[in-house]
C-alpha positions in Angstrom: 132.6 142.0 2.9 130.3 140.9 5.4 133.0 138.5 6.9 134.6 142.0 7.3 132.5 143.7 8.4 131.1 141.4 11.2 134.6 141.5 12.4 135.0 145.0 12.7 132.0 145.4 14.9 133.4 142.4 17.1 136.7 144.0 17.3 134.9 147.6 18.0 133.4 145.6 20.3 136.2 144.1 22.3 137.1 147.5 22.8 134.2 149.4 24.0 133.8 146.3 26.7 137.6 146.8 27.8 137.8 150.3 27.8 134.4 150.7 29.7 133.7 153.7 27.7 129.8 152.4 28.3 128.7 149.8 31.0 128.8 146.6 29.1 124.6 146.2 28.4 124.9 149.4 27.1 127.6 148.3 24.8 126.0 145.2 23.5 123.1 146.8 23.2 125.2 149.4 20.4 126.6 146.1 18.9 122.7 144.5 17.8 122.0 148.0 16.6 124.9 148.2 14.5 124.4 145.1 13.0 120.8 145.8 11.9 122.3 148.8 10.3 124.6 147.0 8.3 122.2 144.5 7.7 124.3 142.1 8.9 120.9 140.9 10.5 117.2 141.2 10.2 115.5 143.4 12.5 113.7 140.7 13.9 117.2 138.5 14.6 118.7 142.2 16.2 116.2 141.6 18.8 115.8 138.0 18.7 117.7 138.0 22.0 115.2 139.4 23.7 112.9 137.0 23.4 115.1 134.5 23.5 114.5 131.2 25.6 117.6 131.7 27.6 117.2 135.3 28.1 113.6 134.7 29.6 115.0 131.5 31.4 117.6 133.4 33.2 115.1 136.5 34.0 113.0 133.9 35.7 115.7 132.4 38.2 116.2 135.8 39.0 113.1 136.1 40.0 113.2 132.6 41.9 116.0 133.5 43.7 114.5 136.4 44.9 111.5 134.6 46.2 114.3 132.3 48.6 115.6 135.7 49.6 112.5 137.4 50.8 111.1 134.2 52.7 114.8 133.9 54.4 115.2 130.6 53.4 118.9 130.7 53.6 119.4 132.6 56.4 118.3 129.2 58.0 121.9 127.8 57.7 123.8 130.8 59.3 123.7 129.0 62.5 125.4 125.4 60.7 128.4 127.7 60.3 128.4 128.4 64.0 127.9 124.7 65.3 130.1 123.2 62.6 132.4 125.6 61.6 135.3 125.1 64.6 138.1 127.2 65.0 140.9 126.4 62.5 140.3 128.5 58.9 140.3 125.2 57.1 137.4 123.8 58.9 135.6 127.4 58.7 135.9 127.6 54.5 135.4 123.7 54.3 131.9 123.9 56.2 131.3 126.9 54.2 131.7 126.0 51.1 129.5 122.4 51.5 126.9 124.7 52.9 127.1 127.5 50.2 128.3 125.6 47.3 125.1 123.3 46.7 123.0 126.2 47.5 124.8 128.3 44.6 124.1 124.9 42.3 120.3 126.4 42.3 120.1 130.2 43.0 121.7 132.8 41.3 125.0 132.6 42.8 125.4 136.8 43.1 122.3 136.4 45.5 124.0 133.7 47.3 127.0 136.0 48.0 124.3 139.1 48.5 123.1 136.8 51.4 126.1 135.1 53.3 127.9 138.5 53.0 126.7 140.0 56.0 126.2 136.6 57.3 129.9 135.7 57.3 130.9 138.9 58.5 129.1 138.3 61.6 130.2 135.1 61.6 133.7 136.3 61.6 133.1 138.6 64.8 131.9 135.8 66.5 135.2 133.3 65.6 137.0 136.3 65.9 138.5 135.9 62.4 139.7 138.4 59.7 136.7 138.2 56.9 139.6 138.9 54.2 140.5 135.4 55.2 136.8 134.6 53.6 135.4 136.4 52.0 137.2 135.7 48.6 136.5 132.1 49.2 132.9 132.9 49.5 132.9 134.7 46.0 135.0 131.2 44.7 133.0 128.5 46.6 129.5 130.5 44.8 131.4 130.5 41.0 132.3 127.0 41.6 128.7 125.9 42.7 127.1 127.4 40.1 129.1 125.3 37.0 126.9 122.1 38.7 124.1 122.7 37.1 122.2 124.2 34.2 120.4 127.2 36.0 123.7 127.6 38.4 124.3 130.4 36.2 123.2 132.9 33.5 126.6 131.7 31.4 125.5 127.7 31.6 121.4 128.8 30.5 123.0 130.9 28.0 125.5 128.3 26.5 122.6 125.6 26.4 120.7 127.9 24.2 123.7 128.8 22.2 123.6 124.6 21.8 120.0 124.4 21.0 121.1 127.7 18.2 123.6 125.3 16.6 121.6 122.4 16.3 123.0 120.2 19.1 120.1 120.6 21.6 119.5 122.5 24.7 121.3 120.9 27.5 119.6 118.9 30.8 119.6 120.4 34.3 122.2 118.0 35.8 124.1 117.4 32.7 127.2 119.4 33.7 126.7 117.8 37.5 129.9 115.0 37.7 132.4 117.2 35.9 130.7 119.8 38.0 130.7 118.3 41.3 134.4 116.6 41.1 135.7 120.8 39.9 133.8 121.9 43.1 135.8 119.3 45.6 139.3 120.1 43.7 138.4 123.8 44.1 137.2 123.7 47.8 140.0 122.0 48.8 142.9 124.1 47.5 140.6 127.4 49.0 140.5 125.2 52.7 143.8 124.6 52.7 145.7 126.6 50.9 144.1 129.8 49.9 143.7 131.5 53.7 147.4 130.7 53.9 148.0 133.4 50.9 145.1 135.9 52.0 146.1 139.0 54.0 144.9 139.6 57.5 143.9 142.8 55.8 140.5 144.7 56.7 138.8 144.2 60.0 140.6 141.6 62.4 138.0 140.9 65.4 139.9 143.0 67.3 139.7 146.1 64.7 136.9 148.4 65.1 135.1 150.9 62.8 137.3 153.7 63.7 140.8 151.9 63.0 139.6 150.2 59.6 138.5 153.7 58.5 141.3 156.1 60.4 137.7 158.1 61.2 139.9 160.4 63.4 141.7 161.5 60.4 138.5 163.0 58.8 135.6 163.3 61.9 136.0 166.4 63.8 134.2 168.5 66.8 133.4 172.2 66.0 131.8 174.7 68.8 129.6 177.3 67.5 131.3 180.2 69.1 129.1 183.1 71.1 130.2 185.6 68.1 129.1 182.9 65.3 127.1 184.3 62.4 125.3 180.7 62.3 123.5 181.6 65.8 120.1 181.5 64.9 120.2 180.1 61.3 119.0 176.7 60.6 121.5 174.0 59.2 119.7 174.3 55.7 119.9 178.2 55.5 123.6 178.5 56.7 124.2 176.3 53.8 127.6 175.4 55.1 127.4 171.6 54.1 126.4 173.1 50.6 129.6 175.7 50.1 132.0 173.1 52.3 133.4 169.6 52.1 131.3 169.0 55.4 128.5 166.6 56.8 127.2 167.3 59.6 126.5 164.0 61.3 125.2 164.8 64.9 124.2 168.3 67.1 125.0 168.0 71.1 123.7 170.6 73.2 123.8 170.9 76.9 125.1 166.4 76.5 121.5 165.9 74.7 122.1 164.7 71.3 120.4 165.6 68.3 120.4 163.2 65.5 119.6 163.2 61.6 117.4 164.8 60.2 119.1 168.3 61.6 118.4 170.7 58.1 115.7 172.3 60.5 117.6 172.8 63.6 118.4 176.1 64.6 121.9 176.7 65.7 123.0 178.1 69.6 125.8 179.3 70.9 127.8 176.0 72.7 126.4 173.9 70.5 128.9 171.0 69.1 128.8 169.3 65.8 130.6 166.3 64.5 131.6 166.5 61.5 132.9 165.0 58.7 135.3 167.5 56.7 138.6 168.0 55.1 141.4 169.8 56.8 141.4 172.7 54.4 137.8 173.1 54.6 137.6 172.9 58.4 140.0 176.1 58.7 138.0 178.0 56.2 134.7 177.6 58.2 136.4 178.3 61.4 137.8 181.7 60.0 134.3 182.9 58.3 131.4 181.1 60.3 132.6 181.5 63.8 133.6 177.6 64.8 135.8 176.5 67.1 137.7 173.2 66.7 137.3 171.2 69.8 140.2 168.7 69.4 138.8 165.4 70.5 136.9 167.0 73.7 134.0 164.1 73.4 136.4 161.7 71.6 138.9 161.5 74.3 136.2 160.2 76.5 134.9 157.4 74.1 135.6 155.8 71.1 134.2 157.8 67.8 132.2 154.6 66.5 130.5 154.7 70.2 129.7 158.8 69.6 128.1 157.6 66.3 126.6 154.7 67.5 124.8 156.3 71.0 121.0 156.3 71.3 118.7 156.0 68.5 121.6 157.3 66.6 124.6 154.2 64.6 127.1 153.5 62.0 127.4 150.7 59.6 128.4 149.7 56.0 126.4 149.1 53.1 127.4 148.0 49.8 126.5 148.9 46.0 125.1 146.4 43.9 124.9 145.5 40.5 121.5 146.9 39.7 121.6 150.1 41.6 120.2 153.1 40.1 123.3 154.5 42.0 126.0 153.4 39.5 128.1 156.3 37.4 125.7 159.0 39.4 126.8 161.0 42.6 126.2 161.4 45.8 124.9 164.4 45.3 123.7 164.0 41.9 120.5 161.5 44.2 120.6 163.8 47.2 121.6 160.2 49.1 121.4 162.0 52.1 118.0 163.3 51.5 116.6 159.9 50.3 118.1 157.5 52.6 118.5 159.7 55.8 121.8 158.6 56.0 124.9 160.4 55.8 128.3 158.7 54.1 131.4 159.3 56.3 133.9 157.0 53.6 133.6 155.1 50.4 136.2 151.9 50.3 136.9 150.9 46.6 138.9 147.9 46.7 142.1 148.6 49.4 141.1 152.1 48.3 139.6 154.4 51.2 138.2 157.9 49.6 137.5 160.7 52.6 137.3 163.9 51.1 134.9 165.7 48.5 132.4 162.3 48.4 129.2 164.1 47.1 131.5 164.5 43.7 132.8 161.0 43.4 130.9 159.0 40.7 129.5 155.6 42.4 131.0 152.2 41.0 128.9 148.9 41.5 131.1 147.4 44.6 131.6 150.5 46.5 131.1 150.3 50.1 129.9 153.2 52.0 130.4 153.6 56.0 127.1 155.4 56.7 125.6 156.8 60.3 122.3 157.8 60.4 118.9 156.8 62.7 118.7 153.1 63.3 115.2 153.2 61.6 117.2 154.1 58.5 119.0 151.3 59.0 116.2 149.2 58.6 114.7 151.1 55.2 118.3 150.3 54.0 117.5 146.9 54.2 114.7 146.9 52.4 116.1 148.5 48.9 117.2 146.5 46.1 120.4 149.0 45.3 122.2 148.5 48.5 123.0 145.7 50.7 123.4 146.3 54.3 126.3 144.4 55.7 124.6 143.4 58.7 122.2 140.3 59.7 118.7 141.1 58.0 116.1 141.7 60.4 113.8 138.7 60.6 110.5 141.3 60.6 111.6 142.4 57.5 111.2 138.6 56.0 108.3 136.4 54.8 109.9 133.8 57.0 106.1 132.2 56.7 106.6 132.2 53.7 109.6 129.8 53.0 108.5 126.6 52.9 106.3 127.8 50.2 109.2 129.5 48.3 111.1 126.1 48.6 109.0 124.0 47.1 108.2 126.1 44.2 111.7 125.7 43.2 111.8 122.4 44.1 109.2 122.1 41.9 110.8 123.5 39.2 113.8 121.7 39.5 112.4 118.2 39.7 110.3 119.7 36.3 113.1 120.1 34.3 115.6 117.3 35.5 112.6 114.6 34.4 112.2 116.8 31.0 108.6 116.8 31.9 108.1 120.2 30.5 111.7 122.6 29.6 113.3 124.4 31.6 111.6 127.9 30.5 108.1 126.7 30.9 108.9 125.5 34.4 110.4 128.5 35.9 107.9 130.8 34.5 105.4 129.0 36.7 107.3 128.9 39.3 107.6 132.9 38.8 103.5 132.6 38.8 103.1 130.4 42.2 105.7 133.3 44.3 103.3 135.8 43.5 100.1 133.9 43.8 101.4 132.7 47.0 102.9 135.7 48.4 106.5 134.9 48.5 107.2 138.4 46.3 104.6 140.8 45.5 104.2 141.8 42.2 106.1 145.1 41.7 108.9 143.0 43.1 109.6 140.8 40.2 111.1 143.8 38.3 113.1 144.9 40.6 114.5 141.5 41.5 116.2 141.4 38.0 119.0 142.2 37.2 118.5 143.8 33.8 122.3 144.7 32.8 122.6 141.0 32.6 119.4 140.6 30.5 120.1 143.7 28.2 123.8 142.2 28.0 122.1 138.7 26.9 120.0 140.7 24.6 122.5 142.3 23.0 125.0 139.6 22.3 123.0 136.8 21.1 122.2 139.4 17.7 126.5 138.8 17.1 126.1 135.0 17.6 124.1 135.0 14.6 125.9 137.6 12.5 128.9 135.5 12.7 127.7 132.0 11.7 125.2 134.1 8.7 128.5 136.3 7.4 130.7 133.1 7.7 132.7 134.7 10.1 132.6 131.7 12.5 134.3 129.6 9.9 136.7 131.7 8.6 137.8 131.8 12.3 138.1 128.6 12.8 139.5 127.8 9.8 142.6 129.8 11.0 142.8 127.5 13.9 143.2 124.6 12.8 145.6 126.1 10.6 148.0 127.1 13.3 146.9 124.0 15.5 145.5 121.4 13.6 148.0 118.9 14.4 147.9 119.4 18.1 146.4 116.8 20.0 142.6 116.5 21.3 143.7 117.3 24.8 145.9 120.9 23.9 143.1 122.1 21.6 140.6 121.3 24.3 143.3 123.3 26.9 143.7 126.3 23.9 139.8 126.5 24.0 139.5 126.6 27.8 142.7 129.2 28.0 141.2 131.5 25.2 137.8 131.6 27.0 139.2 132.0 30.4 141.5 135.4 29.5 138.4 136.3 27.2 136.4 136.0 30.2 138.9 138.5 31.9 138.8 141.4 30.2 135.2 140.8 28.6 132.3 139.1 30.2 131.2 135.1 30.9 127.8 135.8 28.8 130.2 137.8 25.7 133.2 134.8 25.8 130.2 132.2 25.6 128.5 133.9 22.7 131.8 134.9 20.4 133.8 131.1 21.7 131.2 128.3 21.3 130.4 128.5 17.7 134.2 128.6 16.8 135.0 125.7 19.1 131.9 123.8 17.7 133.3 124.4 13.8 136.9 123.4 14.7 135.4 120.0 16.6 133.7 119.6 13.5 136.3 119.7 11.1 139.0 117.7 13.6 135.9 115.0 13.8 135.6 115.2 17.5 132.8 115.5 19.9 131.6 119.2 20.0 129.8 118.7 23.4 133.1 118.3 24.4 134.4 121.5 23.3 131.0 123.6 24.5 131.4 122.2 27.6 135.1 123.2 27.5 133.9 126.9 26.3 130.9 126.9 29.2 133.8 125.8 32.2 136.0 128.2 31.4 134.0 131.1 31.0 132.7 130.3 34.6 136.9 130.0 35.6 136.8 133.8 36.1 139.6 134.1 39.5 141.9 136.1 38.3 140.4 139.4 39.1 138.2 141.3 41.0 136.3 143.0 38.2 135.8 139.9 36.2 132.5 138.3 37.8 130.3 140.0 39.9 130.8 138.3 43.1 134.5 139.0 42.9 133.0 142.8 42.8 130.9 142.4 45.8 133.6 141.0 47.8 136.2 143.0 46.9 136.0 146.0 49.0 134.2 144.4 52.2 137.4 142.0 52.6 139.4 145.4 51.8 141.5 143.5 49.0 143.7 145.1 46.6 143.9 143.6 42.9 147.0 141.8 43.3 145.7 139.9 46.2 142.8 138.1 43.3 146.1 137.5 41.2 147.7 135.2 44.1 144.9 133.1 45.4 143.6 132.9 41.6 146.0 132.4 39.0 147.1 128.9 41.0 143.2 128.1 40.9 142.8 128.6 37.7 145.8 126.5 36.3 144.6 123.6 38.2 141.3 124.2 36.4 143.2 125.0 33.3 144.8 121.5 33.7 142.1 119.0 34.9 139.1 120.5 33.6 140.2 119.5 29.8 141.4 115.7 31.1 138.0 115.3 32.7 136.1 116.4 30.0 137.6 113.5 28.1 137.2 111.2 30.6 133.5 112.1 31.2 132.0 112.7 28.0 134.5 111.3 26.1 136.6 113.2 22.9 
């Protein structure tokens, strides 16, 4: 019965995580609830994950990596891609990746991305390059870095403590380094020299500006408050037309002088122009019963529409949703985003998706990229929020750049801690979350917000099911059926149907879930076969990290999927031949590494 009943949950699981009823911490969340409910587990194993070594291990590294962030330590190394980055593509995503990749070994590889996003983009201007040709690579070269070592990634510190759970020890820093390192040159070089060959121009050639990649002429419009208008003399925020209409209004000219956001207290005159940002349907209704006239391209003849936007103290730019943004599943309107960031959103790209019309009722998605115009001082409070990430070069003021040589140390610190197992790797990074405040790298209301706490409630939530299943016996009766089906099979296949299983797991699920629900079974079937389990975890831990197939299923393939305007298919063709070379050699080097 409680074999049954464990499974049930896993399987109500699987399907809550695929059909994204909840986001996924949420969901795991439900499943150590449940569990204590059945009594499946004790209350204090439900929330056993919480206080678990690699929950608190991987909270700290957040925290590290956002004390390299705020000092700019990284941002150091945008000029290497410059000097050494040539013109041919290959040359640009080989330097790249030898630059990013080691850096991703150590930080939290969705900050990495967070950080050389706008740095590549700008570094695309400058080669005059596509970034679709990139930016995918980016996300790639950061997944590959991070299987190098221990703390390269949430899934590895979790794995190690599912390890430690079993009775096989937590593992060391640079243990997964030479299968690591050797899957990190295979990878790079199919992504230098064969991935930008696949990759569409797509979004934002050198030559493509703003007002092409968006078709802003399409939606962006002049209206002339007529001398009849009933809006003469009403303020923006009484006529309440961008309330009752799909309309922003982005910018007021009267008599050539430009008026920029905020305009909710400007009072209206006749021969006063607007641009806008509204629908067809709604721009007719407003002429008929406010009194507008539609001036059809008067300024924009003159000038491109990104210059109108961009003139004086006024500009345009995009900035992207993250992971940990209070933003996700609310709307535009829901957060008055106007009203808080003194910003208004002209588009939202999803994907190779571009959405125009009635924004303020579109729920956000983590990944959506918003073009935004607004005040350049706005610009720079963008910059400054942990929800959003501006895709432009960071303004140094806005840096402890002082700051950084502090911040590097700590974490080397840290590091050399735990590779000469002078203390673990928990203890080690909690100091080193200690020195960044006592130093002033991060102040300390910015800890909290420098985690990313979907991840940690996710952890939380999952480790409860690890235990369920080796306490009900479900584990075994698992892999009993395997090696029922495939007992017979050699080392190397059931190595491959470990890594395949994990990898389509890791797919549709998460990294952190596939570790969690694949590890124990693998461990049991290595058991029973008589073969090494580290081979098998190790097996479990690669593949869950092997996630190219789409753009939903690791974060950085999120990030980067609507900057480089990609559509889903375009993960399927640079990732599927990627992961089948990982499919193939990862097993043989296991083998050959750490033996079978």
């Amino acid at each position: 019965m409680e074999i049954f009943l464990t499974l049930t949950v896993l399987i109500l699981a699987l399907i809550g995580f695929i059909a994204e009823w909840f986001p996924a911490d949420f969901t795991a969340l439900v499943v150590a609830v449940a569990l204590m409910f059945l009594g499946l587990v004790t209350p204090e194993q439900g929330i056993s994950g919480f206080s678990n070594p690699a929950t608190i291990t991987v909270m700290a590294m957040f925290i590290l990596s956002a004390g390299i962030t705020r000092t700019g330590v990284v941002q150091t190394v945008r000029d290497w891609l410059l000097e050494w980055g040539g013109k041919s593509l290959t040359q640009q995503i080989f330097v790249m990746g030898i630059i990013v990749g080691p850096i991703s070994a150590f930080i939290n590889n969705t900050a990495v991305v967070a950080i050389f996003l706008p740095i590549v983009e700008d570094w695309c201007k400058k080669q005059e390059i596509s970034v679709s040709k990139v930016l995918m690579p980016l996300s790639f070269i950061s997944i590959l870095g991070g299987m190098m070592t221990l703390i390269g990634t949430s899934t590895n510190i979790l794995a190690s403590g599912v390890s430690k759970q079993l009775g096989y020890g937590e593992f060391g820093l640079f243990q997964f380094a030479p299968l690591g390192l050797i899957l990190f040159l295979i990878g790079l070089t199919y992504l230098a020299f064969a991935a930008h060959k696949i990759l569409p121009n797509g979004k934002k050639n050198a030559t493509e500006t703003v007002e092409k990649s968006y078709g802003l002429k399409d939606y962006l419009s002049e209206l002339v408050v007529a001398p009849r208008s009933s809006l003469i003399g009403q303020t923006l925020k009484q006529s309440e037309i961008q309330r009752k209409f799909d309309l922003d209004v982005l910018e007021l000219i009267r008599s050539k002088i430009r008026f920029a956001q905020p305009l909710a207290d400007k009072e209206f005159k006749a021969g006063d122009i607007l641009v806008v940002r509204c629908n067809r349907e709604d721009l007719l209704k407003i002429k008929e019963e406010r009194g507008l006239e539609i001036l059809p391209e008067v300024q924009f003849k003159d000038e491109p529409i990104e210059e109108t936007l961009r003139t004086g103290e006024e500009k345009i730019g995009e900035v992207l949703i993250l992971s940990n943004s209070r933003l996700i599943g609310t709307t535009l309107k829901d957060i008055r985003f106007r009203q808080r960031y003194n910003v208004t959103v002209i588009a939202i790209r999803r994907g190779a998706e571009l959405l125009k019309g009635r924004l303020g009722k579109i729920p956000l998605r983590f990944g959506d990229l918003l073009l935004v115009q607004g005040p350049k001082q706005s610009f720079i409070g963008l910059q400054t929020t942990r929800e959003l990430l501006v895709l432009e070069q960071r303004n140094a003021e806005n840096l402890r750049q002082k700051k950084a040589p502090i911040a590097l140390a700590i974490v080397l610190a840290v590091i050399l801690l735990a590779a000469f197992n002078i203390v673990p790797i928990l203890v080690s990074a909690l100091a080193g979350v200690v020195l960044m405040v006592l130093t002033g790298c991060l102040k300390p209301g910015e800890i909290y917000g420098a985690v990313r706490w979907d991840v940690i409630f996710l952890l939380a939530g999952l480790i409860p099911l690890g235990i369920a299943m080796d306490k009900s016996g479900a584990t075994q009766w698992l892999a009993a059926g395997l090696l029922a089906a495939g007992g017979n099979l050699s080392g190397y296949w059931i190595l491959t149907f470990f890594f395949i299983v994990t990898t389509l797991l890791t797919a549709i699920l998460s990294n952190n879930a596939s570790v969690v629900l694949m590890i124990p079974i693998a461990v049991e079937v290595a058991k029973s076969l008589e073969l090494n389990p580290l081979a098998f975890m190790f097996a479990v831990t690669f593949a869950a990290s092997n996630s190219f197939l789409t753009p939903i299923g690791y974060q950085t393939n999120t990030m980067v999927y609507s900057p480089g305007g990609y559509k889903f298919m375009d993960f399927v063709k640079v990732g599927v031949p990627l992961t089948l070379l990982m499919t193939i050699i990862t097993p043989l080097l296991i083998m050959w590494i750490y033996g079978l």
